[in-house]
PDB file of N, H, CA, C and O in Angstrom:
ATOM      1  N   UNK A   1     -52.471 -15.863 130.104  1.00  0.00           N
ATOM      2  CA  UNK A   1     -51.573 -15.792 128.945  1.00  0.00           C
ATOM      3  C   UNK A   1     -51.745 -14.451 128.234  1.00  0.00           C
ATOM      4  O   UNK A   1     -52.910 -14.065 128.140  1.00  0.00           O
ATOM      5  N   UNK A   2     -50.729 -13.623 127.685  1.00  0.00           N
ATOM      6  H   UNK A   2     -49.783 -13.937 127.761  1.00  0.00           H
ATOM      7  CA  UNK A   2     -50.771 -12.714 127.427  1.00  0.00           C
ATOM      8  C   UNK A   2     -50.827 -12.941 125.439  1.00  0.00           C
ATOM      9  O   UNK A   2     -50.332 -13.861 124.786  1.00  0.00           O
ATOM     10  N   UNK A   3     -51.621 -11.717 124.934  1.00  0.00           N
ATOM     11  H   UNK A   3     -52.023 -10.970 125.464  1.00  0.00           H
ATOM     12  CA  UNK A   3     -52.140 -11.226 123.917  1.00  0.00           C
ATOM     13  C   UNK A   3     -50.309 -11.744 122.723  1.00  0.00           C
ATOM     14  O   UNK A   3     -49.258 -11.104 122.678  1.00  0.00           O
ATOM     15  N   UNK A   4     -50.583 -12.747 122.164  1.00  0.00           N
ATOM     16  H   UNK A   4     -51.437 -13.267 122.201  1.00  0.00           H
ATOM     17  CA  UNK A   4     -49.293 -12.835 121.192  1.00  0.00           C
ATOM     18  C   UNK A   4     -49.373 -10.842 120.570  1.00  0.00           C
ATOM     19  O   UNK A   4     -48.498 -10.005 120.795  1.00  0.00           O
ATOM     20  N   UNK A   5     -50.344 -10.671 120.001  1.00  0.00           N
ATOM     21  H   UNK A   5     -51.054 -11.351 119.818  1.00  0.00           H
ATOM     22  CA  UNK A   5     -50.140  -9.446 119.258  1.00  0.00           C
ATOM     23  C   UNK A   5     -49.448  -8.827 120.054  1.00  0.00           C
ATOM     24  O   UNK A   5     -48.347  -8.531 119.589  1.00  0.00           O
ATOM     25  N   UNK A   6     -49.650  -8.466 121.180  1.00  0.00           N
ATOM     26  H   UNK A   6     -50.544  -8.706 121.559  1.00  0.00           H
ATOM     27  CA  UNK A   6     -48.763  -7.190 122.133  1.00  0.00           C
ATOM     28  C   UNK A   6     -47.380  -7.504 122.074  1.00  0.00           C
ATOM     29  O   UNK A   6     -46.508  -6.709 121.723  1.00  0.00           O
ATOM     30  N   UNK A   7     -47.187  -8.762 122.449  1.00  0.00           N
ATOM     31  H   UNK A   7     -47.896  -9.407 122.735  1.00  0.00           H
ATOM     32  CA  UNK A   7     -45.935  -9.150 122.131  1.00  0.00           C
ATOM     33  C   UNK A   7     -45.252  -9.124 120.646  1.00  0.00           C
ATOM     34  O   UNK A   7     -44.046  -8.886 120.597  1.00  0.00           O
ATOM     35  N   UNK A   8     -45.832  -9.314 119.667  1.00  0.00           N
ATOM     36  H   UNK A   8     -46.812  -9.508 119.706  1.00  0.00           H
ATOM     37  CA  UNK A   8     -45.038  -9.080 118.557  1.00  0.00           C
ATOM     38  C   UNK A   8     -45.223  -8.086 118.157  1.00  0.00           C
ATOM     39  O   UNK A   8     -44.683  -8.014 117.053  1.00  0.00           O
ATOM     40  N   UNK A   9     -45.899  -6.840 118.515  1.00  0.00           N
ATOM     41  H   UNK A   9     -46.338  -6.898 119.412  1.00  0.00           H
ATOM     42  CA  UNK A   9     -45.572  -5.359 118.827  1.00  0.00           C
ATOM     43  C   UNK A   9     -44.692  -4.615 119.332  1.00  0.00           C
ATOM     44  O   UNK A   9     -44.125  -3.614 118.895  1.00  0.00           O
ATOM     45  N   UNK A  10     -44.589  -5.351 120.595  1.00  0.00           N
ATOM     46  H   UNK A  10     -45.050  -6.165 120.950  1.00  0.00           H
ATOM     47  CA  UNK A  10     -43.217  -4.879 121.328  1.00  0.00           C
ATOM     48  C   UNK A  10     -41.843  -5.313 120.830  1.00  0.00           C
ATOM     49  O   UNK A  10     -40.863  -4.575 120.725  1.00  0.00           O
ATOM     50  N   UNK A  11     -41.923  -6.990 120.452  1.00  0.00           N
ATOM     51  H   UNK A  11     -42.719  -7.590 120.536  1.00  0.00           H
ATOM     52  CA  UNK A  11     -40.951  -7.395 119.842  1.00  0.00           C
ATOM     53  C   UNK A  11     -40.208  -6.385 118.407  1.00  0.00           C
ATOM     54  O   UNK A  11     -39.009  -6.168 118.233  1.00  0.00           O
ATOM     55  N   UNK A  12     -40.921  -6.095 117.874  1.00  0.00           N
ATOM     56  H   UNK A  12     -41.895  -6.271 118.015  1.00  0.00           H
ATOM     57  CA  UNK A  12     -40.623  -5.337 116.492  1.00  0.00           C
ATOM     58  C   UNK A  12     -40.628  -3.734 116.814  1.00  0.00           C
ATOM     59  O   UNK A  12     -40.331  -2.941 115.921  1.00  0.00           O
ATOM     60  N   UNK A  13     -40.960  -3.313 118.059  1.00  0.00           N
ATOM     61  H   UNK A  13     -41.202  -3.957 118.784  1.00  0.00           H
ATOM     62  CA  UNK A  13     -40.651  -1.744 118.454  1.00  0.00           C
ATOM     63  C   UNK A  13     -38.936  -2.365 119.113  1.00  0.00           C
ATOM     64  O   UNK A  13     -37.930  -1.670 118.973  1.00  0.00           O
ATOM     65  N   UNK A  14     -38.915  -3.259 119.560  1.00  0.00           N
ATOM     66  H   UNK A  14     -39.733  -3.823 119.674  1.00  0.00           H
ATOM     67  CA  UNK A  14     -37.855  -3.455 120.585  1.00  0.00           C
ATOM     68  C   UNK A  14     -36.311  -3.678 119.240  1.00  0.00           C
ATOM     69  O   UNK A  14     -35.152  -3.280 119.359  1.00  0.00           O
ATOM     70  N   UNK A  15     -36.812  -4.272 118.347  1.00  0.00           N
ATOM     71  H   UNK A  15     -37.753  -4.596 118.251  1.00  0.00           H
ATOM     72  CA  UNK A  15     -35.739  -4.587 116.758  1.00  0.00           C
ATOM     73  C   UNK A  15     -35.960  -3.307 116.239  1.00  0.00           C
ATOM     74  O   UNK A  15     -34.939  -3.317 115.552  1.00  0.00           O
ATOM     75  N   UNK A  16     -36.475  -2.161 115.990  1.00  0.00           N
ATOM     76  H   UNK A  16     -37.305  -2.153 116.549  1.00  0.00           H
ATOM     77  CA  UNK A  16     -36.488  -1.283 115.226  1.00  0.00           C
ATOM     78  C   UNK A  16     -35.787  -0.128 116.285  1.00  0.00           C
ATOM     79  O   UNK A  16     -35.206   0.812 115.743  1.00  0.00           O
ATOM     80  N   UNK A  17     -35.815  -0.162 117.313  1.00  0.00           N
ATOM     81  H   UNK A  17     -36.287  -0.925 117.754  1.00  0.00           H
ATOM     82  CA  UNK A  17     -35.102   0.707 118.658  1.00  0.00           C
ATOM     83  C   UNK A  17     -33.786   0.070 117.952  1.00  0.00           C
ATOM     84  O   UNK A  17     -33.195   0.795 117.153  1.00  0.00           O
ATOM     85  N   UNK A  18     -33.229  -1.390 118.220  1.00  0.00           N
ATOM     86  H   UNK A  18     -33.709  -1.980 118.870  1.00  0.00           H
ATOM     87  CA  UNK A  18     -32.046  -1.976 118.272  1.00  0.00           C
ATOM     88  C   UNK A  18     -31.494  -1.182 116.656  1.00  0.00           C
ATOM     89  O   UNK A  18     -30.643  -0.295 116.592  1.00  0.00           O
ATOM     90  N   UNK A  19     -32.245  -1.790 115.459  1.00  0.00           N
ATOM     91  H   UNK A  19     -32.937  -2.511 115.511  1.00  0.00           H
ATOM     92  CA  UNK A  19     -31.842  -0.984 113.900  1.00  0.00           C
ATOM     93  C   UNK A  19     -31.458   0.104 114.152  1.00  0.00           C
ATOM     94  O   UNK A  19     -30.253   0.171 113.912  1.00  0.00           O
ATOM     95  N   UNK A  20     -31.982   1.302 114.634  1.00  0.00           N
ATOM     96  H   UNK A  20     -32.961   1.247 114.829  1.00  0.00           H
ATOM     97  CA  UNK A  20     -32.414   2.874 114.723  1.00  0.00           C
ATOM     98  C   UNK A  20     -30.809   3.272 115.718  1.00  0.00           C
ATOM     99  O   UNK A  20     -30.192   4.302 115.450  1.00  0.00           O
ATOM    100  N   UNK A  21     -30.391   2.458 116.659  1.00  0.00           N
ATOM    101  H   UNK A  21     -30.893   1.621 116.876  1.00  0.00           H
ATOM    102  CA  UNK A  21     -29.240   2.627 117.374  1.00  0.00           C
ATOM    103  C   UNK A  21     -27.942   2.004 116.752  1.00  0.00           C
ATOM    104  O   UNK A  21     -26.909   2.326 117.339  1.00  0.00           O
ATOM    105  N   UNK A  22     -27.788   1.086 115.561  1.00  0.00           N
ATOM    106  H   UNK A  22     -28.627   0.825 115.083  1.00  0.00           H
ATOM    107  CA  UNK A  22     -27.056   0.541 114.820  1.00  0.00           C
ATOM    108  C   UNK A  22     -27.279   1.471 113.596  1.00  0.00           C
ATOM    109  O   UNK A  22     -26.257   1.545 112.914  1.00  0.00           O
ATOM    110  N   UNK A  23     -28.027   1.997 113.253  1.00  0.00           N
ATOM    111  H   UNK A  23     -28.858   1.937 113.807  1.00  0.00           H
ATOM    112  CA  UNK A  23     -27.762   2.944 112.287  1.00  0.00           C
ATOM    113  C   UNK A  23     -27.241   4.174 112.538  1.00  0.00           C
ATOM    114  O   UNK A  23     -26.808   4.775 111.555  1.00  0.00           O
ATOM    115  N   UNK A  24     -27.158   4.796 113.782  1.00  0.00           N
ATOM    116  H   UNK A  24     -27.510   4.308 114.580  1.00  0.00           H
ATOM    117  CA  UNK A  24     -26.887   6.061 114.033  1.00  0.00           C
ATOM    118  C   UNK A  24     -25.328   5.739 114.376  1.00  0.00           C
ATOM    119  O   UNK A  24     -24.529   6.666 114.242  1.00  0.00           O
ATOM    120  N   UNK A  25     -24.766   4.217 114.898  1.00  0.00           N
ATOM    121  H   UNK A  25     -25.415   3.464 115.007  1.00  0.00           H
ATOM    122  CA  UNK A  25     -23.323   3.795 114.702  1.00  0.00           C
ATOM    123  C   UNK A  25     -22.690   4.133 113.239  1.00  0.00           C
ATOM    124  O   UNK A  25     -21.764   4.909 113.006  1.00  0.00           O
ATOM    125  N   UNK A  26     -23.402   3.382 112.356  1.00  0.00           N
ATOM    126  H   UNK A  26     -24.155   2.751 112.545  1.00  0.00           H
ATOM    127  CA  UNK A  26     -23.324   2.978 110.927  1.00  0.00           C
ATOM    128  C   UNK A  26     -23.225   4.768 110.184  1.00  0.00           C
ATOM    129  O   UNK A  26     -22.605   5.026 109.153  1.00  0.00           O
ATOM    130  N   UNK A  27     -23.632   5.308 110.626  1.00  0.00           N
ATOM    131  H   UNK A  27     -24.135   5.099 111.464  1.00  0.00           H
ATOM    132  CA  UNK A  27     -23.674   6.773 110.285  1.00  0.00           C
ATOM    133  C   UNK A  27     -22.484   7.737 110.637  1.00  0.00           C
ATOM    134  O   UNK A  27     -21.980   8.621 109.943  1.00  0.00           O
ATOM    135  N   UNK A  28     -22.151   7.284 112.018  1.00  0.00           N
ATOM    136  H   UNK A  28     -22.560   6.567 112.582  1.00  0.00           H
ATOM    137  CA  UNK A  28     -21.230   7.909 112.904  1.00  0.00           C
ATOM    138  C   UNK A  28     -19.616   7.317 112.098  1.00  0.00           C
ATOM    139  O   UNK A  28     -18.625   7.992 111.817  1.00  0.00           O
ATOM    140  N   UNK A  29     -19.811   6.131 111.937  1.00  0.00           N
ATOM    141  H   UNK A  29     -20.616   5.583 112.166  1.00  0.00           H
ATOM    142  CA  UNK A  29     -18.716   5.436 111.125  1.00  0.00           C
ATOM    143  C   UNK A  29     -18.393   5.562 109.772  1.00  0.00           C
ATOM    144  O   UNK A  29     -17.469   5.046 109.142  1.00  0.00           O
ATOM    145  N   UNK A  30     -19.549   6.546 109.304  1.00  0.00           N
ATOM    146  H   UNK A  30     -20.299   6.965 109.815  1.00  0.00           H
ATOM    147  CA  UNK A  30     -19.433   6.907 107.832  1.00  0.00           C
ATOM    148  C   UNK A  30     -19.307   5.712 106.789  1.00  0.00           C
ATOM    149  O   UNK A  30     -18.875   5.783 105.638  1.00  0.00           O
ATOM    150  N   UNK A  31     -19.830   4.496 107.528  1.00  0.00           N
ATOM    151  H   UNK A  31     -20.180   4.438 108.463  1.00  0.00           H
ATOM    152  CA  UNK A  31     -20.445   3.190 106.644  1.00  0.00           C
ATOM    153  C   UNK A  31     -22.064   3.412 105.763  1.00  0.00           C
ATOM    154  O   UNK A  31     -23.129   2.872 106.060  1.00  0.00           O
ATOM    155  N   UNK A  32     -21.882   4.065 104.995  1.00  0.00           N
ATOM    156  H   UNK A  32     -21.017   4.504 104.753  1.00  0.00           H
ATOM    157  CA  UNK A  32     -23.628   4.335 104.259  1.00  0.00           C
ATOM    158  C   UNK A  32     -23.890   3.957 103.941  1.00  0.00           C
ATOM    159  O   UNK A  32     -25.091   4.102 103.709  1.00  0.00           O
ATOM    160  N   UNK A  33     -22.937   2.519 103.258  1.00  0.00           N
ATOM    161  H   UNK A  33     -21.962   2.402 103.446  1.00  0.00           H
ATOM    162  CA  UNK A  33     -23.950   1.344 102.686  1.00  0.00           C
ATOM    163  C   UNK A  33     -24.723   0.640 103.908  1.00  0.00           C
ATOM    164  O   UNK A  33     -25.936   0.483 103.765  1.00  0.00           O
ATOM    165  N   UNK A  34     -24.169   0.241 104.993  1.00  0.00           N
ATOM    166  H   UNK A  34     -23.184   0.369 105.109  1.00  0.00           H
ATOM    167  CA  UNK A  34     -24.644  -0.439 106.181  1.00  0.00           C
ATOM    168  C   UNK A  34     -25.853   0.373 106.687  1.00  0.00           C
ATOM    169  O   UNK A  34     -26.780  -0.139 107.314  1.00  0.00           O
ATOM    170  N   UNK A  35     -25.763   1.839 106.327  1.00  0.00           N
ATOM    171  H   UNK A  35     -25.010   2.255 105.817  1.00  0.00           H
ATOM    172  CA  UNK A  35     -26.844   2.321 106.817  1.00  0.00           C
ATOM    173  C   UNK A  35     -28.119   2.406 105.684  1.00  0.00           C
ATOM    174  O   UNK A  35     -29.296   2.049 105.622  1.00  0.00           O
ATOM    175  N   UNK A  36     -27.764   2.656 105.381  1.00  0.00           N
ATOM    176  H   UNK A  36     -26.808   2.946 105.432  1.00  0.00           H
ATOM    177  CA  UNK A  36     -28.925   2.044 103.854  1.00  0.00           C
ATOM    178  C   UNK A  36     -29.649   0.963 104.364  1.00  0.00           C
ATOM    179  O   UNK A  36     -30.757   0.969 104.900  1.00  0.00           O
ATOM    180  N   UNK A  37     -28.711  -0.185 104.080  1.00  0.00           N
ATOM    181  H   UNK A  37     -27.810  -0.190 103.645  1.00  0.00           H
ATOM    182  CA  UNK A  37     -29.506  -1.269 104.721  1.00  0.00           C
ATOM    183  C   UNK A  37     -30.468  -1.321 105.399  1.00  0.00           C
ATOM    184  O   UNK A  37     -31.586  -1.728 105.082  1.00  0.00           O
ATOM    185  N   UNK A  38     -30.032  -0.821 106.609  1.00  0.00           N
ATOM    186  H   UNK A  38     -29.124  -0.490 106.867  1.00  0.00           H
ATOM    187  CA  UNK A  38     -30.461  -0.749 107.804  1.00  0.00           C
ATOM    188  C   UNK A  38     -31.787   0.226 107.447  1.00  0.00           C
ATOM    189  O   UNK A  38     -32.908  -0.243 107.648  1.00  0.00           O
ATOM    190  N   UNK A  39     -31.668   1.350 107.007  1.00  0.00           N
ATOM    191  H   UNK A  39     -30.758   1.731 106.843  1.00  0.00           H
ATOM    192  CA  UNK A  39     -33.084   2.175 107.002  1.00  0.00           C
ATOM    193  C   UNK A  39     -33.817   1.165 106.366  1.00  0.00           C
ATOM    194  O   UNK A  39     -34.535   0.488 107.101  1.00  0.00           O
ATOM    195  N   UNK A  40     -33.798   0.827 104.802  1.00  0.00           N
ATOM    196  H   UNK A  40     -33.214   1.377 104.205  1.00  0.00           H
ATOM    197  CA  UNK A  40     -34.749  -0.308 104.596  1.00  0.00           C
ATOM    198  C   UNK A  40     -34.829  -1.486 105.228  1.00  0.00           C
ATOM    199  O   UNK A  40     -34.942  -2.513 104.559  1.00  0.00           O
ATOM    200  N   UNK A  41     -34.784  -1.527 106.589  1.00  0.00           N
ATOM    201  H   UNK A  41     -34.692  -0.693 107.133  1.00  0.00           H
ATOM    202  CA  UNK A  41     -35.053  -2.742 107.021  1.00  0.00           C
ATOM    203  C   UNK A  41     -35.709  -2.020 108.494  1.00  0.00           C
ATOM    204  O   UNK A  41     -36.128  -2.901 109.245  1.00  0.00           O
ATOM    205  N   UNK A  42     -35.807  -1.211 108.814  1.00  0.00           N
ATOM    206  H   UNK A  42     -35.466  -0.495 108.204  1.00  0.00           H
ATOM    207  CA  UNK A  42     -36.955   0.166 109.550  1.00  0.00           C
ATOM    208  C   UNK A  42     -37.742  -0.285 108.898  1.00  0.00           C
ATOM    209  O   UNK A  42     -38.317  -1.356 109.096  1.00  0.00           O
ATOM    210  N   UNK A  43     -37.965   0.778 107.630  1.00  0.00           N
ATOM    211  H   UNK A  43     -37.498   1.648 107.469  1.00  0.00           H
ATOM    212  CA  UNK A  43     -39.217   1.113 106.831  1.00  0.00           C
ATOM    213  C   UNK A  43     -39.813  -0.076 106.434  1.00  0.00           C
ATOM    214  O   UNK A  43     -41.032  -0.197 106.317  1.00  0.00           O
ATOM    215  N   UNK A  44     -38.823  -1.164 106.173  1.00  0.00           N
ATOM    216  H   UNK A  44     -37.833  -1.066 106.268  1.00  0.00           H
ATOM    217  CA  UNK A  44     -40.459  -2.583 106.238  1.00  0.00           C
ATOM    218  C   UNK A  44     -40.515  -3.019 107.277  1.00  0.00           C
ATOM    219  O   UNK A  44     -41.346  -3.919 107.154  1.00  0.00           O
ATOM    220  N   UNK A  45     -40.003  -3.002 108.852  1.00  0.00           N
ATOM    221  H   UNK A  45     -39.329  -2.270 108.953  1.00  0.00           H
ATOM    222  CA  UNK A  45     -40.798  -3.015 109.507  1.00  0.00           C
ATOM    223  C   UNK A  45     -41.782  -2.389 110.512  1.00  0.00           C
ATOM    224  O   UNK A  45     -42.365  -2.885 111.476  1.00  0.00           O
ATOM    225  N   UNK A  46     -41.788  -1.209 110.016  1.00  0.00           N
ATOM    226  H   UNK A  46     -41.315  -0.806 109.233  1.00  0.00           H
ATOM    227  CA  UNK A  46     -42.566   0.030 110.317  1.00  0.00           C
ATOM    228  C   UNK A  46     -43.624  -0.151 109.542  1.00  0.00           C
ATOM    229  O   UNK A  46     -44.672   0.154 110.110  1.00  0.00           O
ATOM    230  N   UNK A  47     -43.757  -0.587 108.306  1.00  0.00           N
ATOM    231  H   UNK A  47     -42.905  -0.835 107.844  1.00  0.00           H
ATOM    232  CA  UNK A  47     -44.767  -0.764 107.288  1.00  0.00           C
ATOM    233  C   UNK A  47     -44.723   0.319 106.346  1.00  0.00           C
ATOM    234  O   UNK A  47     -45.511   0.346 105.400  1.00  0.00           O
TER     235      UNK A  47
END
C-alpha cells in the first residue's frame, strides 16, 4: 500500500497544475475576477 501522504501530494500538485491552466484561460479571456479567484485558491493550496 502506498504512502497516503505521497498521494495527497500529488493529488494537490495535480489541482494546482489543473488551477494554474484555468487561470492562464481566465486571463486569456480577460475574466479577472475568475482569475483572482483562482490565484487565491493556488496560494492556499500551496500554503
Amino acid at each position: 500500500e502506498e504512502e497516503k501522504k505521497t498521494d495527497d501530494t500529488a493529488s494537490s500538485e495535480d489541482k494546482i497544475s489543473a488551477l494554474r491552466a484555468e487561470l492562464k484561460e481566465a486571463i486569456e479571456k480577460e475574466n479577472f475576477e475568475r482569475a483572482a479567484q483562482l490565484r487565491d485558491e493556488i496560494k492556499g493550496l500551496e500554503g
